[in-house]
C-alpha positions, 0 to 999 in steps of 0.5 A: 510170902516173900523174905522182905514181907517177913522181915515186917511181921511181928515176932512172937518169942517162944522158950521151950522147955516147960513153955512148949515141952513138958519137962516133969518126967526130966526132972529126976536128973536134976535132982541128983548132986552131981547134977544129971545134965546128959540125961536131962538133956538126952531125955528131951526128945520123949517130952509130951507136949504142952497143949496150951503153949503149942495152941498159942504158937500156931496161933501167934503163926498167923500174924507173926514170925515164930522165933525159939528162944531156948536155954538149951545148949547149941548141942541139943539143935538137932533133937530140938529142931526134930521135936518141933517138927514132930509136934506141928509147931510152926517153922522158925529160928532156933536160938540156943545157948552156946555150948559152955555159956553158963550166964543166967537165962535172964541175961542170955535171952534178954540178950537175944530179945534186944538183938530181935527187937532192932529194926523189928516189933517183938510182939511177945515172949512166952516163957516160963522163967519168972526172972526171964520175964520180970528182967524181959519185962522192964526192958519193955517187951510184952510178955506172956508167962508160961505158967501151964506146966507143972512147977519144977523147982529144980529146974529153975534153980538150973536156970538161974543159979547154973545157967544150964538151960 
C-alpha cells in the first residue's frame, strides 16, 4: 500500500496502558506517597497483554490506520515500541507525552485527537480513561471505552490528578 493510499484510511486510536496492557501487577508502585513513578514505569514491559484490546487493534488494522495514543512519557518510546511488537499488535504511530508534560490525560490526548482528525476520519479512540472518553466524546469523536481490565483506582487518580501517564 502506497503512503498516499494510507493518508485515506480512517484512523483507529488506541491508549495502552489497561486498554492494550495489563497493568494490575503495577499498581503497587502507585500506591506508595511518594508515588513509585520509575518502578511503575520500568515494570511496563512485564505487562501481559489484554486479549480483548489487542483483538479489537488487529482487527481495526484491516480497515484503518492503528495510531497509539499514550500518556506514557516520551522516555518509555523504546520499551513501548518493543512491547507492541512482542505482543503482534499492528505497526502504528506512537504518540507519548512530553517528558514533564503533567496536563490531565483528558487534555493532552484530546490535543493529540484534534490534530489526527484534520484532514483525516478518526474512526475511534480506545481508551480506559472515563474523563478521556467523556472529554473525547463531546468534542465529537466515536469512542469505545476500555472497560476489560481490572480497575485501578490508583491509576486513574494519576491520570487526572497528576498527569503522569
Amino acid at each position: 500500500m502506497t503512503r498516499e493510499t494510507d493518508n485515506r484510511r480512517p484512523l483507529a486510536v488506541f491508549d495502552i496502558d489497561n486498554t492494550l496492557a495489563d497493568t494490575d501487577h503495577r499498581q503497587h508502585f502507585l500506591e506508595r506517597r511518594p508515588r513509585d513513578w520509575a518502578g511503575f514505569f520500568g515494570a511496563a514491559p512485564a505487562d501481559p497483554p489484554l486479549a480483548r484490546g489487542v483483538a479489537l487493534a488487529v482487527e481495526s488494522a484491516v480497515e484503518c490506520e492503528v495510531v497509539y495514543l499514550t500518556g506514557r512519557p516520551e522516555r518509555c518510546r523504546a520499551d513501548t515500541v518493543e512491547w507492541l511488537t512482542r505482543h503482534g499488535l499492528p505497526e502504528g504511530r506512537l504518540w507519548m507525552r512530553g517528558n514533564q508534560d503533567r496536563r490531565p490525560a483528558r487534555t493532552t490526548k484530546l490535543e493529540v485527537l484534534r490534530r489526527l482528525g484534520r484532514g483525516r476520519d478518526v474512526r475511534m479512540l480506545v481508551d480506559d480513561d472515563e474523563l478521556v472518553c467523556q472529554a473525547a466524546r463531546a468534542a465529537g469523536f466515536r469512542v469505545v471505552l476500555a472497560d476489560w481490565a481490572q480497575d485501578a483506582p490508583e491509576l486513574k487518580s494519576a491520570q487526572e490528578g497528576e498527569g503522569r501517564t
